[in-house]
C-alpha positions as CSV (number, residue, x, y, z in Angstrom):
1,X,9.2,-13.1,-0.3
2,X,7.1,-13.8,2.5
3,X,8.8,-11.1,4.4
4,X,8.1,-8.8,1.6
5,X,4.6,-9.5,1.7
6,X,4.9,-8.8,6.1
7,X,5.8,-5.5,5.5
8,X,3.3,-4.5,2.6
9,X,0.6,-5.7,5.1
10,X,2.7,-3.7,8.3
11,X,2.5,-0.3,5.7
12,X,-1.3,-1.3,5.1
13,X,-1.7,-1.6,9.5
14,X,0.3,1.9,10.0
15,X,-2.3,3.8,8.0
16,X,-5.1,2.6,10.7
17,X,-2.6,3.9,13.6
18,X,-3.4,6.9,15.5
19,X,-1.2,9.9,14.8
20,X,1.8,9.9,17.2
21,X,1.7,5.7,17.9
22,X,4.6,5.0,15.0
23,X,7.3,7.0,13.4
24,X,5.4,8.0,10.2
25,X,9.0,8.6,9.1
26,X,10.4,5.5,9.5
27,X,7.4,4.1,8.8
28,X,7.2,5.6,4.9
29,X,11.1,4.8,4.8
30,X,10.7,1.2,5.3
31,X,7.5,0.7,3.3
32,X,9.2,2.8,0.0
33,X,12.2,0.6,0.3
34,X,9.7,-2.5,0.3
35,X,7.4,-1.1,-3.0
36,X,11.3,-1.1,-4.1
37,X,11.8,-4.9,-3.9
38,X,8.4,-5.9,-5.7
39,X,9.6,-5.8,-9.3
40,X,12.9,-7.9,-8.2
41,X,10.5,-10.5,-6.0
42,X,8.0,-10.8,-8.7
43,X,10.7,-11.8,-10.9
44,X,12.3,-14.4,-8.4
45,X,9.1,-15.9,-8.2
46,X,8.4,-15.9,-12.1
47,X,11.7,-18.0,-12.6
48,X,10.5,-20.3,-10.2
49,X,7.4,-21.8,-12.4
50,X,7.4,-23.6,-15.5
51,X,6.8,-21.8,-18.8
52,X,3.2,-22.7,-19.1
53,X,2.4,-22.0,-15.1
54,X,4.3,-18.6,-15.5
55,X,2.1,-17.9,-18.5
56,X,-1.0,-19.0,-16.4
57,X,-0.6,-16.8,-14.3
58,X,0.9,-13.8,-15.9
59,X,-2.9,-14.3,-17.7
60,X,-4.7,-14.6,-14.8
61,X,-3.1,-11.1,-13.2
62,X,-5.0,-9.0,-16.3
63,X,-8.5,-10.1,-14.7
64,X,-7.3,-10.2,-11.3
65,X,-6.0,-6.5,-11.4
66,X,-9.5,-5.2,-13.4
67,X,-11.8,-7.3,-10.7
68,X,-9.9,-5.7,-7.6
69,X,-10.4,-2.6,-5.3
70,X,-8.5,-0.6,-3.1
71,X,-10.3,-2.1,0.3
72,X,-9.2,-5.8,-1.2
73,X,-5.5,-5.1,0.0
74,X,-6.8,-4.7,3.5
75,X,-8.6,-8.3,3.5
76,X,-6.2,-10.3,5.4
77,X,-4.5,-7.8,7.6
78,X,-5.1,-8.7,11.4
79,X,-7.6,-6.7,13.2
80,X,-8.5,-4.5,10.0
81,X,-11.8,-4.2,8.9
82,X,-12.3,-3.5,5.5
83,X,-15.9,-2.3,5.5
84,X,-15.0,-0.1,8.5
85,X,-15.0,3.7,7.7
């Protein structure tokens, strides 16, 4: 999972890359195959809490999702600065 979580921040760093310095090809391969293991991960990790801590949280993911914004996902990507541009 936390390799999963790598290359969701990697997709997040190639957006801030200069046209030319990546293969935006590859690049959108890799991260759609990624967006393509969330729904199995989230599960894997689901199965790994008790009932009442996988109930916790399932609650806690309905405020968390309303309370976010798009420049949150960028908050702990190395070198990205969210309030930048």
């Amino acid at each position: 999972m936390l390799e999963l979580d790598a290359d969701l921040a990697e997709a997040l760093w190639a957006l801030d890359q200069p046209k030319g310095r990546i293969d935006g090809d590859a690049m959108e391969r890799d991260t759609l195959a990624s967006l393509a293991r969330i729904p199995a991960a989230r599960e894997q990790l689901l199965e790994l809490l008790a009932v009442e801590e996988r109930e916790a949280l399932l609650a806690s993911v309905v405020t968390a999702r309303s309370r976010l914004t798009l420049s949150d996902a960028y908050l702990e990507v190395p070198g990205r600065d969210p309030f930048a541009g």
